[in-house]
Backbone as CSV, one residue per row, in Angstrom:
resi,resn,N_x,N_y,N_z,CA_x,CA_y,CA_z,C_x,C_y,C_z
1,UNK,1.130,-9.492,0.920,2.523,-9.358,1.240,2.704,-8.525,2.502
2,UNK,1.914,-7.307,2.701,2.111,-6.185,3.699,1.847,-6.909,5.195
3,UNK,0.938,-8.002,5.119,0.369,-8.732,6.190,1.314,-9.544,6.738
4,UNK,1.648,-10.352,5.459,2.781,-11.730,6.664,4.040,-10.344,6.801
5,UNK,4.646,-10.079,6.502,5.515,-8.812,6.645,5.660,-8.428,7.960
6,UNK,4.221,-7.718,7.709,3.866,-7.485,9.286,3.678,-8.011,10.667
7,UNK,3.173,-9.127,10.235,2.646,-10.038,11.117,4.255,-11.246,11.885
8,UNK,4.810,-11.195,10.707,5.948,-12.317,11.167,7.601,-10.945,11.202
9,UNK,7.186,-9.846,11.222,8.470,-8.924,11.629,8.312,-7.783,11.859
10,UNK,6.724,-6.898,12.134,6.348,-6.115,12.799,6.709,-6.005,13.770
11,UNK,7.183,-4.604,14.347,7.523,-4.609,15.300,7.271,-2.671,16.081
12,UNK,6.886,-1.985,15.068,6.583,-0.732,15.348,5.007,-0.247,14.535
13,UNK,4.664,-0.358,15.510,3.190,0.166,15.236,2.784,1.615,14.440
14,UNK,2.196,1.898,13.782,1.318,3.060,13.174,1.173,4.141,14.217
15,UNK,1.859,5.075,14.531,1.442,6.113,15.632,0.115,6.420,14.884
16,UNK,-1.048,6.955,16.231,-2.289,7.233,15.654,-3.502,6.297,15.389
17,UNK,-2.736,5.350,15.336,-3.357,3.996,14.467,-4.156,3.257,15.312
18,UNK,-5.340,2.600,15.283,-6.415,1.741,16.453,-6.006,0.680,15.649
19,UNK,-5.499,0.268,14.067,-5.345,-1.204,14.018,-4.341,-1.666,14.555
20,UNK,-4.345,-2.896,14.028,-2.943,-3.615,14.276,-1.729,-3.562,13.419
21,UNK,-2.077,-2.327,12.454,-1.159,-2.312,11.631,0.620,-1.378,11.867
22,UNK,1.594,-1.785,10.989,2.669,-1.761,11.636,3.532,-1.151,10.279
23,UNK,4.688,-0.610,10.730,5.155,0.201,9.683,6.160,-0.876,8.934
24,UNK,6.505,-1.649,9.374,7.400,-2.639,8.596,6.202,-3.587,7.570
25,UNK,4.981,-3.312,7.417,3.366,-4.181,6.793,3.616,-3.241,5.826
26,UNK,3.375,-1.610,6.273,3.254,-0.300,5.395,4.804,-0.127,4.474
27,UNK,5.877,-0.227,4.993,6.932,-0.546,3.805,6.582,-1.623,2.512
28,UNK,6.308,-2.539,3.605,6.435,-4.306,2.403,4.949,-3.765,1.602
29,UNK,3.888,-3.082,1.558,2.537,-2.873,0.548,3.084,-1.499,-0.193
30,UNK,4.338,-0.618,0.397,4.649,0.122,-0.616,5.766,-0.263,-1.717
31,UNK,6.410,-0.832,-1.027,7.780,-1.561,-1.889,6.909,-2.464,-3.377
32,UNK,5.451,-3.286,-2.543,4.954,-4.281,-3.865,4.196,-3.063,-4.328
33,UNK,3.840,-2.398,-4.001,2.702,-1.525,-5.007,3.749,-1.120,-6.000
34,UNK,4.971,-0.361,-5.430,6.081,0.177,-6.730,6.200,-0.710,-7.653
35,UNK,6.661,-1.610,-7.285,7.103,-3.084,-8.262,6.232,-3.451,-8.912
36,UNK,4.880,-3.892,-8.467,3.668,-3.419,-9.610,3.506,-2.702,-10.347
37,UNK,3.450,-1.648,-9.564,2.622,-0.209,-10.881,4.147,-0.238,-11.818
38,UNK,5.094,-0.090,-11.511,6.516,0.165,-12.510,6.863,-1.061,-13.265
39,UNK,6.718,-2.417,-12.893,6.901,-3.192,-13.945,5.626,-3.977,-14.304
40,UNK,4.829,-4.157,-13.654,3.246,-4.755,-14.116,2.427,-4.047,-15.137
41,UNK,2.383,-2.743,-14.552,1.629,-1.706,-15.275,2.099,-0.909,-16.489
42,UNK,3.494,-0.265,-15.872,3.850,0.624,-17.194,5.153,-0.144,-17.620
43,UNK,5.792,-1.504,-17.763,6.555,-1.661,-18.478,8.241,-1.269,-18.150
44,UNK,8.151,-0.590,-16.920,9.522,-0.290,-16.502,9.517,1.817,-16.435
45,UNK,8.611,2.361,-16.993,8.472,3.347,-16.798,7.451,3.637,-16.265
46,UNK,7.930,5.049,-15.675,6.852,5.559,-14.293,6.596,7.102,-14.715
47,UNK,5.707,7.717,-13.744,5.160,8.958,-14.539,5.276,9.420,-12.957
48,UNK,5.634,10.903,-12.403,5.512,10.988,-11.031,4.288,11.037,-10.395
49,UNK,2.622,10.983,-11.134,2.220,10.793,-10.805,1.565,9.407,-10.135
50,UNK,2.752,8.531,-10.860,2.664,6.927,-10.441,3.113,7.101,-8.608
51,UNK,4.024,8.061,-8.568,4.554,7.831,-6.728,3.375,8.206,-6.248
52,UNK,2.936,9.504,-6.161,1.681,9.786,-5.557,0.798,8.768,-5.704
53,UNK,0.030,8.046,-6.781,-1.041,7.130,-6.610,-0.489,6.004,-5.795
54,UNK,0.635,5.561,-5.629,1.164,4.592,-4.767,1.470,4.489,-3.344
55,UNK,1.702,6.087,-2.965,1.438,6.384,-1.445,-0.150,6.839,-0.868
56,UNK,-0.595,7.151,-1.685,-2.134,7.403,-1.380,-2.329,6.028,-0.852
57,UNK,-2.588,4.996,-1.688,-2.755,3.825,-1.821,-2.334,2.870,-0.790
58,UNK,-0.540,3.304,-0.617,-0.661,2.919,0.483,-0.800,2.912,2.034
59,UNK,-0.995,4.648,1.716,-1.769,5.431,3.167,-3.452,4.831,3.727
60,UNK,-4.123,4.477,2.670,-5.393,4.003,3.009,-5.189,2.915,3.218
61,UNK,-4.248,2.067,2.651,-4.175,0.281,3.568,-3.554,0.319,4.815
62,UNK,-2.656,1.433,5.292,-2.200,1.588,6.479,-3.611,2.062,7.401
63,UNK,-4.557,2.969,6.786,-5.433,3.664,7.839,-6.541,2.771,7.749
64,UNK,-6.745,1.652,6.940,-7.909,1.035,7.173,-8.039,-0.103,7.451
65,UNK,-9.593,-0.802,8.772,-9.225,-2.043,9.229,-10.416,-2.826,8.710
66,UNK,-10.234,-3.744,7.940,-11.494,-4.806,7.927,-12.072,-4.580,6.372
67,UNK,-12.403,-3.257,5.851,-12.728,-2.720,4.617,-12.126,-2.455,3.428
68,UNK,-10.656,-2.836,3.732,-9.122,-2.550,2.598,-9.250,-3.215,1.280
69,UNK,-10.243,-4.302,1.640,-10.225,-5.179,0.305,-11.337,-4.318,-0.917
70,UNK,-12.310,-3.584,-0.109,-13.176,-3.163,-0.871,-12.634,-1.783,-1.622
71,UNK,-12.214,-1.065,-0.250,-11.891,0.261,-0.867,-9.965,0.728,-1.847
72,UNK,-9.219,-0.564,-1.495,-8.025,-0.361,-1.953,-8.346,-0.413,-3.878
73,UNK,-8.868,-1.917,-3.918,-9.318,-1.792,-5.430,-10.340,-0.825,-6.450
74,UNK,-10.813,-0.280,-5.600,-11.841,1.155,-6.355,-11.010,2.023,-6.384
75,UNK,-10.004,2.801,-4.898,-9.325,3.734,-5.095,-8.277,3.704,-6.511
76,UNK,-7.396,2.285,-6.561,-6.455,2.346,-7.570,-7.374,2.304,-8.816
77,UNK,-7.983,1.674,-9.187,-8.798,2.049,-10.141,-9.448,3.240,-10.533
78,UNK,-9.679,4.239,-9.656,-9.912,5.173,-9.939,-8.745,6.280,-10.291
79,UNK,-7.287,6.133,-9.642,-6.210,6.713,-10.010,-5.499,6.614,-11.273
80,UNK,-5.656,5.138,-11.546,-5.110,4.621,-12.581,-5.817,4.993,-14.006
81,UNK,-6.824,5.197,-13.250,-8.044,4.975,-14.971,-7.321,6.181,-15.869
């Protein structure tokens, strides 16, 4: 989701950032991570440690290029467990 997002209405880049990634990519992977973890996961309730695991989460798909697939699913798994 964070990709076409990005890709088809990006328009402000990641200060800092060497990818190509863009803050309108980093909204649309935090908006679906919420909507996940709050109705996928817990059923409509959230714990505040659900926000934190969800910006972590989606701080490392913003900071990482090429490797996101490997390390996004270990990190949440490891938060979640």
């Amino acid at each position: 989701m964070s990709a076409v997002v990005g890709s088809l209405y990006g328009r402000y880049k990641i200060p800092g950032n060497l990818s190509p990634r863009t803050l309108e990519g980093f909204t649309a992977f935090l908006l679906t991570a919420y909507v996940w973890v709050r109705f996928g996961m817990r059923g409509g309730e959230m714990e505040e440690m659900d926000l934190l695991g969800i910006y972590i989460v989606s701080a490392m798909e913003a900071g990482t290029e090429g490797i996101d697939n490997i390390i996004l699913p270990v990190l949440g798994a490891v938060i979640w467990a």
